[in-house]
C-alpha positions in Angstrom: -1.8 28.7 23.9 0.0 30.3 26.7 3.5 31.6 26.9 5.0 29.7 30.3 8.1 31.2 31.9 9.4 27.8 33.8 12.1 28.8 36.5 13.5 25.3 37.7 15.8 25.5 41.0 18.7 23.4 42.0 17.4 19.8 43.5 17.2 15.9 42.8 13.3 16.8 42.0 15.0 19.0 39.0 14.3 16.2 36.3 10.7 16.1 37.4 10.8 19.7 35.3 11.2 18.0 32.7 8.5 16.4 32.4 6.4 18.6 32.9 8.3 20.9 30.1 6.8 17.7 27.6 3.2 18.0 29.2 3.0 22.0 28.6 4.3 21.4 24.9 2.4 18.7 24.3 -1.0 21.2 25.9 0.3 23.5 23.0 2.1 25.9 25.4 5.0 28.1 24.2 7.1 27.4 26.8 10.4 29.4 28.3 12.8 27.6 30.3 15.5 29.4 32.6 17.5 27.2 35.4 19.3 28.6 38.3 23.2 27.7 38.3 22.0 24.9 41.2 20.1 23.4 38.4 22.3 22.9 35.8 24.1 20.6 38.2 21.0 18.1 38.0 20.2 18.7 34.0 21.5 20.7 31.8 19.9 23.6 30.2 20.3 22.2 26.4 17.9 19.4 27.6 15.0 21.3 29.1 15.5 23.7 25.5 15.1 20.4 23.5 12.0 18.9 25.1 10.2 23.2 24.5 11.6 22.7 21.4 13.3 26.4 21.7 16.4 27.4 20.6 18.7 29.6 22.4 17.9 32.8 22.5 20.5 36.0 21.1 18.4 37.9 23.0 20.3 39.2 26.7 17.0 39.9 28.2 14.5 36.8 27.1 13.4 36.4 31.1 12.2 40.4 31.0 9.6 39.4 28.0 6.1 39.5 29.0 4.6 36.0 29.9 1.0 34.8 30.7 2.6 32.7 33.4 5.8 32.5 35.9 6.0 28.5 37.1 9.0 27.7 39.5 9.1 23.8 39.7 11.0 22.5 41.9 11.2 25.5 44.0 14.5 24.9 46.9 14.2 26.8 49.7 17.0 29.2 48.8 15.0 30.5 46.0 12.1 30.5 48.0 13.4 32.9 50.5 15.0 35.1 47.9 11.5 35.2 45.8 10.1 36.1 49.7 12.0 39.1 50.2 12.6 40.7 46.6 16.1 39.7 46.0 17.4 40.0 42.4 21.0 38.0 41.9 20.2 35.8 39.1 18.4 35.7 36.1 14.9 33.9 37.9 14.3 36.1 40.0 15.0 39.4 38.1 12.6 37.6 36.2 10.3 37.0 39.1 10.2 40.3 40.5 9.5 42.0 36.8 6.6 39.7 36.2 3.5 41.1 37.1 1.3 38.3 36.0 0.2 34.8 38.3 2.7 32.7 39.3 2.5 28.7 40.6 5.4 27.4 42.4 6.5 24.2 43.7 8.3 24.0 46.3 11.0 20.9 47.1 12.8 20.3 49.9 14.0 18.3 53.1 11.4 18.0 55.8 12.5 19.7 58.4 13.6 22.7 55.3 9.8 22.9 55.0 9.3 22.9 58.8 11.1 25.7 59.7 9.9 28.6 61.0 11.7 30.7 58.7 10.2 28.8 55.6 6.8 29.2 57.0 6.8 32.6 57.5 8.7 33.1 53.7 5.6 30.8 52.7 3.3 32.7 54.3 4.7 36.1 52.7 4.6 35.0 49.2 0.8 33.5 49.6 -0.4 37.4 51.0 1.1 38.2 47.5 -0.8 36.2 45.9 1.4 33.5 44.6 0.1 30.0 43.9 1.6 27.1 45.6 1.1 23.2 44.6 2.5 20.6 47.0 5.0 20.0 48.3 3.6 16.2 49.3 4.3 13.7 51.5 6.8 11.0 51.1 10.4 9.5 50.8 13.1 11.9 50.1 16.0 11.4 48.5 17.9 11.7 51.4 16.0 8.7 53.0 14.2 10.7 55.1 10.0 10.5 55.2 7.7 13.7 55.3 6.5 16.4 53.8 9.0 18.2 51.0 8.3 16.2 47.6 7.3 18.4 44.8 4.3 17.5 43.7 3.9 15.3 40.4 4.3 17.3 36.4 0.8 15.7 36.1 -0.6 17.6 39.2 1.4 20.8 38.9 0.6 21.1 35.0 -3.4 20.8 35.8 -2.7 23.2 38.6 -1.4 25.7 36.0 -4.6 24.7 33.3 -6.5 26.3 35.8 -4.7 29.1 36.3 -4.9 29.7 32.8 -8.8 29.0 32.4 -9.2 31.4 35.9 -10.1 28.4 37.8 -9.4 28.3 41.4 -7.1 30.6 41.7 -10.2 33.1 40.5 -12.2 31.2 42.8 -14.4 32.8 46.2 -12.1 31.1 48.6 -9.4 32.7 47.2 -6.3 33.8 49.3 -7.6 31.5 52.1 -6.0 29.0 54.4 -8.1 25.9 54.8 -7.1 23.3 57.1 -9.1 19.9 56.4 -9.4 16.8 58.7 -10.4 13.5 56.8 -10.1 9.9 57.7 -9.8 7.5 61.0 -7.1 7.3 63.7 -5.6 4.3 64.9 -4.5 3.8 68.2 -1.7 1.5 68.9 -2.8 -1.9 71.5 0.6 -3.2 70.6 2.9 -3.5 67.4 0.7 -5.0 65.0 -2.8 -4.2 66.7 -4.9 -0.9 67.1 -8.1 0.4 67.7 -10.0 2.2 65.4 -12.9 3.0 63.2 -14.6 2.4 59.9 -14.0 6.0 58.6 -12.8 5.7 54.8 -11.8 9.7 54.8 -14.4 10.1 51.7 -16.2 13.0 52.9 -12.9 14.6 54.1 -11.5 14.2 51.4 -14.6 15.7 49.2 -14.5 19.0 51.4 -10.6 19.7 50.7 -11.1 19.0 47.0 -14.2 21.2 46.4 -12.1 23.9 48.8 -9.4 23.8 46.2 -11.4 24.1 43.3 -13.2 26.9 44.9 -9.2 28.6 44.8 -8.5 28.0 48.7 -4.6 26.9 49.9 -5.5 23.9 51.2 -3.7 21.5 53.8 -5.4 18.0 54.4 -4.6 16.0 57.7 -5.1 12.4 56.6 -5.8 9.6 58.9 -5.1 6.6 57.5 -7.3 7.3 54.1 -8.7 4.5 52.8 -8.9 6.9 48.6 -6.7 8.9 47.1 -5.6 12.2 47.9 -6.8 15.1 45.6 -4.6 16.6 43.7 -3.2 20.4 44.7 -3.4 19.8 48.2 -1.2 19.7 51.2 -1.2 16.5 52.8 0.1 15.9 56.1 -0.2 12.1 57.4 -1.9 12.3 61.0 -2.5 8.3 61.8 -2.8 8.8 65.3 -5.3 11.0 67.9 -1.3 12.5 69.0 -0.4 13.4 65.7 -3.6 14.7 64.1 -4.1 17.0 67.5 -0.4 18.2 66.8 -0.5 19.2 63.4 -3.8 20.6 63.6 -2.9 22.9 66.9 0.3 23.8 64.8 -2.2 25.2 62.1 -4.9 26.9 64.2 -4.3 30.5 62.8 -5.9 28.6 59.3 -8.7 31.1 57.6 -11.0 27.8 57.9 -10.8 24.6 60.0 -12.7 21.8 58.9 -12.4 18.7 61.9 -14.3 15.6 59.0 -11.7 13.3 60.8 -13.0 10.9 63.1 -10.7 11.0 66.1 -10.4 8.6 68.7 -12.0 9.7 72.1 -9.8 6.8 73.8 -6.5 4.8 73.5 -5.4 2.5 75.6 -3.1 4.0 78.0 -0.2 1.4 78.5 0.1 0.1 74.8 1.9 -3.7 74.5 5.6 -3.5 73.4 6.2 -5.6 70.3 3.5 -8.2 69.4 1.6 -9.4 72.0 1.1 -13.2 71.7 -1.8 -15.1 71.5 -1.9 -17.6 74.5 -5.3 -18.1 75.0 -5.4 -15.6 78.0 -8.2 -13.1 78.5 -6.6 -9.1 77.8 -7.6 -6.8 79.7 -7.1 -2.8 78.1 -7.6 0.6 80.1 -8.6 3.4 77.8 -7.6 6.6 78.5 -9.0 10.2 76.9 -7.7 11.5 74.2 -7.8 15.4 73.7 -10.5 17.1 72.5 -8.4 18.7 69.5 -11.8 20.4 67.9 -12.4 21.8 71.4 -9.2 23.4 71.9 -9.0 25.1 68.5 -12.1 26.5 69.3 -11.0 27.4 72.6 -7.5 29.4 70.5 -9.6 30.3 67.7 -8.6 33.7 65.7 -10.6 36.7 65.0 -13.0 35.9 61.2 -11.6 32.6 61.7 -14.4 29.5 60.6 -14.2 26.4 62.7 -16.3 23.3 61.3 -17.1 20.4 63.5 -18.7 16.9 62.6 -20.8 15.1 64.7 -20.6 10.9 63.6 -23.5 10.1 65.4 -26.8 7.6 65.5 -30.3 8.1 65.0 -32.7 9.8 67.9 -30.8 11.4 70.2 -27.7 12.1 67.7 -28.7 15.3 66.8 -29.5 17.0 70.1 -25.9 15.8 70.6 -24.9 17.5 67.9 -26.4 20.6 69.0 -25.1 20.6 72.7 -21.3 19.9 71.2 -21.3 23.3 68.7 -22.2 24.8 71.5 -19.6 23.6 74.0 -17.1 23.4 71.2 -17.0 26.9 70.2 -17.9 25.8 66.1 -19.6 27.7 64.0 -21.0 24.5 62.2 -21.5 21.8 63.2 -22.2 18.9 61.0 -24.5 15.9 61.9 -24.5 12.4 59.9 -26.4 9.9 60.8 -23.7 6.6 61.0 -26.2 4.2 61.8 -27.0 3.9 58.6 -25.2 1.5 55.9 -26.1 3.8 53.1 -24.9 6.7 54.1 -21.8 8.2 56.3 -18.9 6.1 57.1 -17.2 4.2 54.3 -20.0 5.5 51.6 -20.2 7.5 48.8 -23.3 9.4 49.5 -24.1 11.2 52.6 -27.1 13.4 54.0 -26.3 15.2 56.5 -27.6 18.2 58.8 -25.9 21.6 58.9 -26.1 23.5 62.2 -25.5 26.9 62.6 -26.3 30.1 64.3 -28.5 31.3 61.4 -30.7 27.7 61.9 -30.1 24.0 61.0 -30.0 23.6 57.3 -30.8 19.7 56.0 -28.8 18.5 52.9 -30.5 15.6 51.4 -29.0 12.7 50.1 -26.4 12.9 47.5 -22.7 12.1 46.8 -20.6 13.5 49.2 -18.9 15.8 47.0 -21.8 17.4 46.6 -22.6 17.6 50.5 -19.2 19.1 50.6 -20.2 22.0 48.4 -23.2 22.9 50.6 -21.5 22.8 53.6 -18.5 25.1 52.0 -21.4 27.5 51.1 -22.5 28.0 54.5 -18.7 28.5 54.8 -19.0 31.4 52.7 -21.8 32.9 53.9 -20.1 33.0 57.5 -16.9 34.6 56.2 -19.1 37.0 54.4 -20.3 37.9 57.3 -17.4 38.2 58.8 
């Protein structure tokens, strides 16, 4: 059993807290709530002492007790700042900056909140401390508005802190680590309804940012139209298109580790069809244009002890030399070949085998699930920032 100081912010996503107050009880945790005045506004404070089943405290100074954990869920971006640069004007983060155990936040807020420069770099300040972050996920505000700012689910956020507890990932060797995934298949508009694409399911993406998290790395997966689930404790940014995947991923190149599993399109057609085009028995004729080379031009910007991982979707024969001549045009460090000529293995499968190239040699990975060929290929990850 651990004793869990819970710091809940003012926001809609406040009654999530609550929840998640029942699942750390109901884990045996002794748990210690303390809202913010912006808070108490959503739920009161009597509630979230009910569900811990605590009463209130006589005690002036309960936050300054020693705890085995500091969780802020939801985390606003007010509070987020003020954690960021040491500020002390309420009873959180007093209690924040006399912890000097983990802490797992949660940040919630609007989109563009969580875009902002100034967020990012508050973001970035309290990850170099070490703080843990879960979410915030993609989806519809309360405002109305779509994106990224959700706090992640009590279910997610209370496995997160499980972990943290056990000295999971957050113990992990990719600890402290930015890791930007790819997974999935773009789609590139012929008209409203219709676009071209491919048969990537986003399995073996998805596969490399979960082992990443469990191996304690801050993970942010670009996903292209995923055809599974997300995993849990991830960042996910929705990139359906060759236009959106290249900008998030350019607007993430300084990431520890890039990992480009997605399979973007190398054309679109160039003037796509407003509204539906109707079927009228005519031929239709489509000009494809390029699309960016998004791998080749974070290679091209890429960072001092930075990884870049590349994946070559290829057929049998010639696929491999391919493979070879792209790391080295691309400016990867690995380069990853699958054979997608084959219906057991690659796209839309569970199992993969797969060919690892590198500077050091070309390392073949058998046959296996593709979680497992993720955790190879985020060894030779290791052994290159090792290196580094």
């Amino acid at each position: 059993m651990a004793r869990i100081l819970l710091g809940v912010t003012g926001g809609i996503a406040a009654y999530k807290a609550c929840a998640l107050v029942r699942l750390l009880v109901r884990a045996g945790h002794e748990v210690h709530p303390v809202l913010t005045a912006g808070a108490e506004r959503f739920v009161t404070e009597e509630t979230f002492l009910a569900l811990a089943r605590r009463p209130r405290s006589r005690d002036p100074y309960p936050h300054l007790e020693p705890f085995d954990l500091l969780v802020v869920a939801p985390l606003t971006a007010n509070t987020l700042a003020r954690l960021a640069h040491g500020l002390a004007d309420d009873v959180l983060t007093e209690a924040a900056l006399a912890h000097s155990g983990p802490i797992l936040v949660a940040p919630a807020m609007n989109v563009r909140m969580w875009a902002h420069p100034a967020t990012r770099e508050n973001v970035d300040v309290l990850r170099a401390r070490g703080v843990e972050m879960v979410g915030p996920e993609a989806g519809e505000l309360a405002e109305g508005e779509v994106g990224v700012g959700r706090m992640a689910e009590p279910e997610t956020i209370a496995a997160r802190i499980e972990e943290l507890l056990a000295g999971g990932p957050a113990a992990g060797p990719l600890r402290g680590k930015r890791v930007l995934v790819s997974a999935g298949g773009t789609r590139e508009p012929l008209d409203a309804v219709r676009f071209l694409g491919n048969r990537s399911s986003g399995r073996m993406g998805v596969a490399l940012a979960e082992e990443a998290r469990r191996r304690g790395a801050d993970v942010t997966l670009l996903a292209a139209n995923l055809a599974v689930p997300s995993p849990d404790g991830v960042t996910v940014v929705q990139t359906p298109t060759a236009d959106a995947l290249e900008r998030e991923a350019l607007a993430r190149a300084g990431s520890d580790v890039i990992v480009m599993a997605a399979a973007v399109a190398d054309y679109r057609p160039g003037s796509p069809h407003e509204g539906k085009r109707a079927k009228d028995g005519a031929t239709w004729t489509v000009e494809l244009e390029p699309t960016t080379d998004v791998l080749g031009a974070l290679g091209a910007a890429r960072a001092p002890g930075q990884v870049i991982v590349g994946f070559a979707a290829d057929g049998a024969g010639t696929g491999l030399e391919r493979a070879r001549e792209k790391r080295r045009a691309k400016g990867a460090d690995l380069f990853v070949f699958n054979d997608v000529s084959r219906a057991d293995i690659g796209f839309d499968a569970d199992e993969n085998e797969v060919v690892v190239l590198s500077d050091a040699g070309e390392r073949h990975v058998g046959k296996a699930p593709k979680l497992e060929i993720a955790a190879a290929i985020l060894d030779e990850v290791e052994r290159l920032l090792s290196e580094e």
